[in-house]
N, C-alpha and C positions, 0 to 999 in steps of 0.2 A: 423611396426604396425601403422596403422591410429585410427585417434581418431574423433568417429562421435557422432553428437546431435541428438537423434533419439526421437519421439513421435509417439502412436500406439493411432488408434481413435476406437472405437467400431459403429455399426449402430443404428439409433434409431429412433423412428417414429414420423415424425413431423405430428403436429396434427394442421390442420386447413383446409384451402381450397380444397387442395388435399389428405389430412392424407396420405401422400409418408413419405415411409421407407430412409433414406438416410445418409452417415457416420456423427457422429455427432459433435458438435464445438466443445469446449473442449478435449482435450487428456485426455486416462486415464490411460496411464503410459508414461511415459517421463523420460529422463536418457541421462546420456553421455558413453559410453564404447569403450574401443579399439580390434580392428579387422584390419585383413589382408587386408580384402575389404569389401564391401556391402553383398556379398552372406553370409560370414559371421557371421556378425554381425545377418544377418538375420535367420541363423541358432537356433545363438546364442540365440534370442529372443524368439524365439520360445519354443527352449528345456526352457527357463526358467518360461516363463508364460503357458505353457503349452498349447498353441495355435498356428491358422495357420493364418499366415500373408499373405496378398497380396502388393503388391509396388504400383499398378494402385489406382485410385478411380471405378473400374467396376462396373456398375448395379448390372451384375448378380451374383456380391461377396456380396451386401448389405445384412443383414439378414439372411444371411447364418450360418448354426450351426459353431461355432468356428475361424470364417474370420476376422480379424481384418486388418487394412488399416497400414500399417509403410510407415511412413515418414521420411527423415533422412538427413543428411546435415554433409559432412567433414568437419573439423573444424580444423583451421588453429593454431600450436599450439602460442599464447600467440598475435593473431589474434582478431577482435571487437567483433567475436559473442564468441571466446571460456574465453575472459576478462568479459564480459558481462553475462555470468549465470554464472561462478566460484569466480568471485571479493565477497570478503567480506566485507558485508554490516552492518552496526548496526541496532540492534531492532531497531520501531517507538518507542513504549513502553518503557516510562523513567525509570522504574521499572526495565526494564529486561536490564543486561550487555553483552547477548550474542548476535554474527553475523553469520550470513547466508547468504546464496547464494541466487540469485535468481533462480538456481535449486532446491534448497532444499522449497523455495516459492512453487514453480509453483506444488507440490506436494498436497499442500492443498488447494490453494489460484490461481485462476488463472487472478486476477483482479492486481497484483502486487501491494496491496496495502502497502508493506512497513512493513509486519510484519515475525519473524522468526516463530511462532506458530496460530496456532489454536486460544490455551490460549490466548498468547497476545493480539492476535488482538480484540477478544471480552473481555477481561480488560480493553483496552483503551477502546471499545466505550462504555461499561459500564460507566466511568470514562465520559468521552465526554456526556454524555446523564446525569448522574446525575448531573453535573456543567448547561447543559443547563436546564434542566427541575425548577433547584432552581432560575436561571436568570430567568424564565419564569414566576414562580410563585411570587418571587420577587417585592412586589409595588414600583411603583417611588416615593421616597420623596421629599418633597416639595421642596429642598437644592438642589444645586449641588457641585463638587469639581472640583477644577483643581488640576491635577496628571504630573510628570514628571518619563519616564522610562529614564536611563540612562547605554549604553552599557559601563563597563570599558574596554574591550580592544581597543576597536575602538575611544571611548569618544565622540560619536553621543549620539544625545539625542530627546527625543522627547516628547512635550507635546499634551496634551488631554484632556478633559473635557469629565465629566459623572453625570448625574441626579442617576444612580444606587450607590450601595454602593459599596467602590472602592474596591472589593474584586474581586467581580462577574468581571470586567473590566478589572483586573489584569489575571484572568483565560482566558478573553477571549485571550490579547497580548499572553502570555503563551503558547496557543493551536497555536500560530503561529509560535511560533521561537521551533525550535528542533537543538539541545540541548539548553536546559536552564540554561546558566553560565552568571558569571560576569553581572547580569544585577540590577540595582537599583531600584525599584520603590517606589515611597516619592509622598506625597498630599502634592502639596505648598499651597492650599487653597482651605478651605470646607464652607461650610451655606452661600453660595451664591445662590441668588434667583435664578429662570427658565429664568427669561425674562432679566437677565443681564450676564448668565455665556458665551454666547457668545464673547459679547465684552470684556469680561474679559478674556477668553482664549486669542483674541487677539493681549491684551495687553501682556501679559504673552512671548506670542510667538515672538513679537517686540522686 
């Protein structure tokens, strides 16, 4: 038995200069299974979505009642692409403990952005949107602070200075490092005016 990566595209009518019917981007089933050969599998697709597949991109298949386009590719087993959609990934989502495939991805989500669900992914940018809308809204005080983050397993360290309150500042390092372990953040000094925390930072950093 072979084991092949197959995606099936449907046609769809692109609407602009020439409104041409033509198959469309995105797949709208995509799968791994194993079969004897191509004709197979081909069979096999068919009996189960209950449709008829073509192998070609042909004109005169586009638009057609029940034609759908399969695509499909052997897959070498333990080979880049069959590591590549089967490796298991962790949520982006620090909330959520479970991992996924980037098969099990490409089912909802065809931009690979990094999430096991639906849910998740708009959690997080809920989550990402309310942190930036409160920085936004946020006035700058009059003060600044110098902040030091510090990673404990590496013992790198990094300073930074912020006119906002060191909260919003901490969210944003935050939103950059995935996973969020071992790390320190401490204000070595705050009520520092605007027009000196500069050279203050680079003292700090000396």
């Amino acid at each position: 038995m072979k084991k092949y990566f197959w995606r099936i595209k449907a046609s769809q009518l692109e609407v602009g200069y020439s409104d041409c019917i033509s198959w469309g981007y995105n797949p709208i089933y995509i799968g791994i299974d194993f079969a004897k050969n191509a004709k197979e599998l081909k069979n096999f697709l068919e009996k189960k979505f209950n449709i008829t597949l073509c192998g070609r991109a042909k004109k005169e298949d586009i638009g057609r009642r029940r034609f759908f386009l399969l695509w499909y590719k052997e897959l070498e087993e333990g080979g880049y692409w069959d590591t590549m959609w089967l490796e298991k990934l962790k949520c982006k989502y620090n909330n959520c403990k479970k991992t996924y495939t980037k098969l099990e991805e490409k089912q909802f989500d065809n931009s690979f952005s990094g999430f096991c669900s639906k849910k998740c992914r708009n959690s997080y940018e809920e989550e990402e949107n309310t942190i930036k809308q409160a920085m936004d809204n946020e006035k700058y005080p009059e003060n600044g602070q110098i902040y030091k983050i510090e990673n404990k397993k590496t013992g790198k360290i990094y300073i930074g200075m912020t006119l906002r309150h060191s909260f919003w500042r901490w969210c944003e390092h935050a939103s950059w490092v995935k996973p969020i372990e071992d790390f320190i953040f401490e204000i070595l000094e705050s009520g520092i005016p605007k027009e000196k925390i500069k050279k203050k930072e680079t003292d700090y950093i000396k």
